[in-house]
N, C-alpha and C positions, 0 to 999 in steps of 0.2 A: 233484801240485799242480794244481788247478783254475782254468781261465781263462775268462773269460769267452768266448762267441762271440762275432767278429766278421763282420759282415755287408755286403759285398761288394753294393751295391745295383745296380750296372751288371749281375750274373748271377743275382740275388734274382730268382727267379717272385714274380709277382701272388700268388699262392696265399698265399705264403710270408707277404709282404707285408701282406697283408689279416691272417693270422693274428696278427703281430708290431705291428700298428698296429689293427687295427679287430675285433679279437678279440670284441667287445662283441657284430657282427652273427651271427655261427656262435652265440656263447650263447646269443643270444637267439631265434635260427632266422629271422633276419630280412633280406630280399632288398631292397637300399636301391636304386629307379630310378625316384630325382627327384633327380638333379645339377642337373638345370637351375635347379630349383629353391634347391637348395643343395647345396654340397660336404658332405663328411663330414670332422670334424677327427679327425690322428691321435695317437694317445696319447702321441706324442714332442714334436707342440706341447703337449701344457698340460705337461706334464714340464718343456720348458725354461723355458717362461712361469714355470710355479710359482716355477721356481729362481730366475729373473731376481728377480722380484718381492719372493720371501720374503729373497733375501738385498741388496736395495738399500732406499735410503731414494729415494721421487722426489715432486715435489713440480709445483704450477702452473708451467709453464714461461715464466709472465709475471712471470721477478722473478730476481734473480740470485744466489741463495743456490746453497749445493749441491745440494739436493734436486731445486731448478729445474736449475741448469744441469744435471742427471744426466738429466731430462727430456728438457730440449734436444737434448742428446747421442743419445737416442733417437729423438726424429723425424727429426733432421738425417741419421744412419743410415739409417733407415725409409725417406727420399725417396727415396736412393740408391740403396736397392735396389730402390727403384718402378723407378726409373729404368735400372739393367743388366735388371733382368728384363725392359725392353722395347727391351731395344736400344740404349741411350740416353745422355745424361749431362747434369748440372747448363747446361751453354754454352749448350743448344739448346733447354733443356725444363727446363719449373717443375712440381711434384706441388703439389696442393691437397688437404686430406685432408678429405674430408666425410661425411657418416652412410653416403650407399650411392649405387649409381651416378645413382638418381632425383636426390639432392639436387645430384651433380656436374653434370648435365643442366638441373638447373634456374637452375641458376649461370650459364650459357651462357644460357638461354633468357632470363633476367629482366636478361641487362646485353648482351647482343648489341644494336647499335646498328642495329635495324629502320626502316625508313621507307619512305616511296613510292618505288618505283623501284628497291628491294633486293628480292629474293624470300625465301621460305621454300620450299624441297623437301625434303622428306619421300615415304619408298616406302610403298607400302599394308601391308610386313609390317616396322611397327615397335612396340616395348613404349610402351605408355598414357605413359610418361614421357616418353616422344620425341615422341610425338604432340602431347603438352600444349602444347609450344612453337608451334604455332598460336597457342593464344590473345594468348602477346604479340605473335606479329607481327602477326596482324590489328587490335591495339589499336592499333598505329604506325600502321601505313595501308599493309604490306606484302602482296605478294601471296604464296599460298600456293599452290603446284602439289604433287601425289602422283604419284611414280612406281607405276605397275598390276603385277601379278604374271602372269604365266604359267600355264599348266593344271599346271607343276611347283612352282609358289612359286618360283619364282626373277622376276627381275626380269624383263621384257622391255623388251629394246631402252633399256637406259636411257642408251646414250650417245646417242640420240636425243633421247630426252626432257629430257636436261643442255643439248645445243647449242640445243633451239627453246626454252629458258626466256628470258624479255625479257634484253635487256642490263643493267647496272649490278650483278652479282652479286648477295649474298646469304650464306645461311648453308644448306646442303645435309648433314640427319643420315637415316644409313640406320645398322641394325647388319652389324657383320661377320659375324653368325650370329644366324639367326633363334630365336631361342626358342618359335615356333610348331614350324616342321619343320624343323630343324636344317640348312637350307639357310645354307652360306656363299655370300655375295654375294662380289662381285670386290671386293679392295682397289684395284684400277686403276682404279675410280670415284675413289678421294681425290686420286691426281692429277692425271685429265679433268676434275673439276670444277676443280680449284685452277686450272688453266689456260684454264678459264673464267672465272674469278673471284669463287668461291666458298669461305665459306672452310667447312671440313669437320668435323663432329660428328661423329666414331665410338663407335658403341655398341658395346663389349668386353666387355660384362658374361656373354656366355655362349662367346664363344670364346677368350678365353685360359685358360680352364681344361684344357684338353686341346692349345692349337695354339698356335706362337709367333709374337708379333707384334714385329716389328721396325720402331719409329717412324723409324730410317735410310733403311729402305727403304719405307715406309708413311707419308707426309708431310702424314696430318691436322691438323689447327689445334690438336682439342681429341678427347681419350680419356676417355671414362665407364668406370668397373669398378667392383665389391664384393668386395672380398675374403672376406666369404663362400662365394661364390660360384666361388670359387678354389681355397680350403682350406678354406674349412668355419669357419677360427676366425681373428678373432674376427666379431661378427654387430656388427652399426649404424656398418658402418666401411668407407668408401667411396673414390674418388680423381677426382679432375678430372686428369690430364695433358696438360698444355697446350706447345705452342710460344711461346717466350715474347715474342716478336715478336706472337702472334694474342691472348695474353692480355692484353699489352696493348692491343688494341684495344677491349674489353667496357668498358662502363661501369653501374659499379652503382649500385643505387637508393636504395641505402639505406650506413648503418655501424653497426658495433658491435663493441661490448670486444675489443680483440684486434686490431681492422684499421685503426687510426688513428694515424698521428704525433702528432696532437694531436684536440681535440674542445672548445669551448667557448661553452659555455649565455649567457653575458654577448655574447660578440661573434659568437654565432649562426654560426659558420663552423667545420669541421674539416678536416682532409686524410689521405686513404687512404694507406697504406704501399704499397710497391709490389710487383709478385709476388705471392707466395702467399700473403702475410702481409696484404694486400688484402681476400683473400676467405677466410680461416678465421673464421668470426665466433666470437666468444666463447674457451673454451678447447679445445682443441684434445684429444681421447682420449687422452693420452698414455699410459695404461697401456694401451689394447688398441691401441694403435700398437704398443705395445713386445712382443705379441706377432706382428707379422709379418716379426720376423729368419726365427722358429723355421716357420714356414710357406714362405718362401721357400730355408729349407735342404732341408727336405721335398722340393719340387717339385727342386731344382738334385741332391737323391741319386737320385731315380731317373731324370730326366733326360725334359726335356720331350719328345724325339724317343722314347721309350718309353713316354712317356703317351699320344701322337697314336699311335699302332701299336696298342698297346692298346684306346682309344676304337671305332679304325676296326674293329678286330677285332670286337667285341664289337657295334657297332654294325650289322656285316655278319650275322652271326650272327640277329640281333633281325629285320632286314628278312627275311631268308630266311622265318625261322622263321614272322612274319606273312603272310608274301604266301604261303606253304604250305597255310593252314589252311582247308578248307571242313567245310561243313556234308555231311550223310549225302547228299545228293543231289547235292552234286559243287557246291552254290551258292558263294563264297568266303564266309570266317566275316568279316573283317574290308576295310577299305577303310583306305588307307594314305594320310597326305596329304602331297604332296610328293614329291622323287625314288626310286624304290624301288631303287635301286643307291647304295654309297659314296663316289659322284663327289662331290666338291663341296659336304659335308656333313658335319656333327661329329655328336655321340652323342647326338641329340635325334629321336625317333621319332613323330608325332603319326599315331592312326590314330580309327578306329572300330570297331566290333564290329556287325554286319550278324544279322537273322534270315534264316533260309533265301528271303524275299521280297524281301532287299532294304534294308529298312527300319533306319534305326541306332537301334539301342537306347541309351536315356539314360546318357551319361559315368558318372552318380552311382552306375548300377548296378554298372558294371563297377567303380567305384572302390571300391565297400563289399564286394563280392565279395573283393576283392584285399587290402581291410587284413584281412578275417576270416581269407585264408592266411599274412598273416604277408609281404605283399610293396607295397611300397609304389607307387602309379603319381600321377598328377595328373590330375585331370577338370577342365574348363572351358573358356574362350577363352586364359588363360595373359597376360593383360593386353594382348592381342593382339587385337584383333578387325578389323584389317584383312586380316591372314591371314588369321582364321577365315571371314570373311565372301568371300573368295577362294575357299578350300578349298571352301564350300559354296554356293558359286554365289551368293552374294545379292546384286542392286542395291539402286542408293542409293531406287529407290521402292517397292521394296519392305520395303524399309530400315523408311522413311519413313513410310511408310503402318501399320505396325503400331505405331511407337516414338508415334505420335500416337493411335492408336486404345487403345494401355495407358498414356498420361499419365497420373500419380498412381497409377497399381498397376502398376509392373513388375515381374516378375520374370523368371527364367528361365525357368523353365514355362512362364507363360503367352505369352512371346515367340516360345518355340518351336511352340507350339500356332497362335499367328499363323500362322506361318513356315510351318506345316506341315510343320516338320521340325527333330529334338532340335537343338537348339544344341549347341555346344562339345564337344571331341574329349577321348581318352585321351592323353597321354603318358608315356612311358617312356624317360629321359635316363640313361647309363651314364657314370662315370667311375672314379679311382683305383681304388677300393675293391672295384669288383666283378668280378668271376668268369663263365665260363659258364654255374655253377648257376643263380646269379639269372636271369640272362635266361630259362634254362628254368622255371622256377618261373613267371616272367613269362607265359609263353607255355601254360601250365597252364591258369593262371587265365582267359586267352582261349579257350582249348579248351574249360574247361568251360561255355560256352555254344554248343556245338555241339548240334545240333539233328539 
């Protein structure tokens, strides 16, 4: 009699793994290293989504038929697992489910209660959605300080630069993992600021994928993530996790369908719900909610302490392999930006590809080079350009001086031609799915521009 196998994922190799969930990439001869970018989903999420799906009925979860409440039942689930997956529980902490970690960021930005005499801090290596929250504080009449980077991308000295901010706190967002060069910054920042009297924006979007965050022990205000960005599935589905003491403090600017006790056009007046039901505007994804049980089983079978071992593995591997490589004349082939050892860093690699003088040859080459093998990487700034503009030396007048001299024709090209030097780097981000092959394959691809 024939039994199925069972599969034991605490002693499954990666190999295994990859074969039984991502089988798709071996078919296709395809080397996937842009996690950062996005996860890859495994074939055991849409498996059990399908199931879910195909055999329930689920309905608007604003209305108390069955359909809805079987809905309800599914997000109210859905928070809760936000919530152990980060250490957590309903007492202490409220989940807002929004498109992606931009829109939870922005949730924060547009009802944070800014004004004179609050700050905005902000580090120079944060993503374009972090950054954006300038604009409302400076519409308040807040001041806006940037923590500087170091010649490694990490931060310098920033419990200096949190002590000399003015008094009367603020709001202070930096990521716990840069998505330029995959530097983790200190979670010991969210409690030196709190105890200055700030309250703390963490951007999770690129390191809980590989590393565990524990809100117990990690006591920021407010958490941004995509679960894309996690598992791959599903995509335009986001989280705010909030302390729910700090959420109540935001006040928003607006209402709509879904966040109001009442609402009334004759006597011009409505009033917000409270919690999360505040800021879900409109209806709430409940079918691609209702896949991230199957994603969070995912991650809990091979066990996040064997994702982080693996990342660092593979991430150790890629740096070697990069910092190895020169040209016939003994020149190096590449320049690596960021730490070139595993300290204090997850699976995210930003370099460049050098000719034998020196000179970085354009991201885009290397990036078309690499889809025509069949391996995927990422060319650009990465919505980062405060790293990038780190990584490559550049001041704010020199900034300046070209971004005024191409008004009305920018591009990248000709910015860089400015600059007198290519903009924006290669990266190469490793997580679940991959192998030592890819990363060699990865490392091919940079070879063959040796000289």
């Amino acid at each position: 009699m024939l039994t199925a196998r069972v599969v034991d994922p605490a002693v499954e190799s990666f190999e295994s793994l990859r074969g039984r969930e991502f089988s798709r990439l071996d078919e296709q001869g395809h080397a996937y290293l842009d996690y950062t970018g996005s996860a890859l989903y495994a074939e055991s999420q849409l498996r059990a989504h399908h199931a879910l799906l195909s055999g329930g009925i689920f309905g608007n979860p604003h209305s108390d038929s069955g359909p809805s409440r079987a809905s309800t039942g599914i997000i109210d689930l859905a928070r809760r697992r936000v919530l152990r997956f980060l250490g957590t529980d309903e007492q202490t902490h409220d989940v807002v489910f929004t498109a992606n970690a931009s829109a939870a960021i922005k949730l924060v930005a547009e009802s944070y209660p800014f004004r004179p005499g609050r700050s905005l801090l902000l580090t120079a290596d944060n993503h374009n959605s972090v950054n954006g929250i300038r604009e409302y504080a400076r519409r308040a009449g807040a001041r806006v300080g940037i923590l500087p980077l170091d010649a490694d991308l990490r931060l310098s000295r920033p419990e200096a630069y949190l002590e000399a901010a003015p008094s009367g706190g603020g709001l202070f967002a930096f990521p716990a993992q840069s998505n330029f060069s995959g530097v983790r910054h200190s979670l010991l920042l969210v409690e030196r600021a709190r105890d200055l009297g700030f309250e703390v924006l963490l951007d999770a979007a690129a390191y809980v994928p590989s590393r565990a965050l524990s809100l117990r022990h990690c006591p920021a205000d407010f958490v941004a993530l995509s679960f894309y960005k996690l598992f791959g599935y599903p995509t335009g589905l986001g989280a705010l996790v909030a302390r729910r003491e700090s959420l109540s403090l935001l006040r928003r600017p607006w209402f709509a369908g879904g966040t109001v006790e009442y609402a009334s056009v004759a006597a011009d007046t409505y009033r917000l719900r409270e919690g999360h039901e505040g800021f879900e505007d409109g209806t709430p994804s409940f079918l691609a909610i209702a896949a991230l049980d199957a994603g969070f089983d995912l991650v809990e079978r091979v066990g996040m302490c064997r994702i982080s071992a693996h990342v660092a593995s593979l991430t150790r591997l890629l740096l070697s392999g990069l910092g190895d490589l020169r040209h016939t004349d003994g020149a190096p082939l590449v320049w690596i930006h960021g730490p070139r050892s595993g300290d204090d860093r997850g699976g995210t690699v930003a370099f460049n590809v050098l000719d034998p003088r020196g000179r970085v040859l354009p991201y885009a080459e290397v990036e078309a080079r690499a889809r025509t093998r069949g391996v995927s990487l990422r060319g650009g700034c990465f919505c980062n350009p405060g790293a990038s503009e780190s990584a490559f030396g550049l001041g704010r007048e020199r900034i300046e001086a070209c971004l005024l001299k191409l008004e009305g024709g920018f591009t990248v090209e000709r910015f860089g031609a400015c600059l007198g030097t290519a903009v924006g780097a290669v990266r190469a981000s490793v997580g679940l799915a991959n192998v030592p092959e890819d990363v060699h394959r990865a490392l091919d691809v940079v070879r063959s521009f040796r000289f």
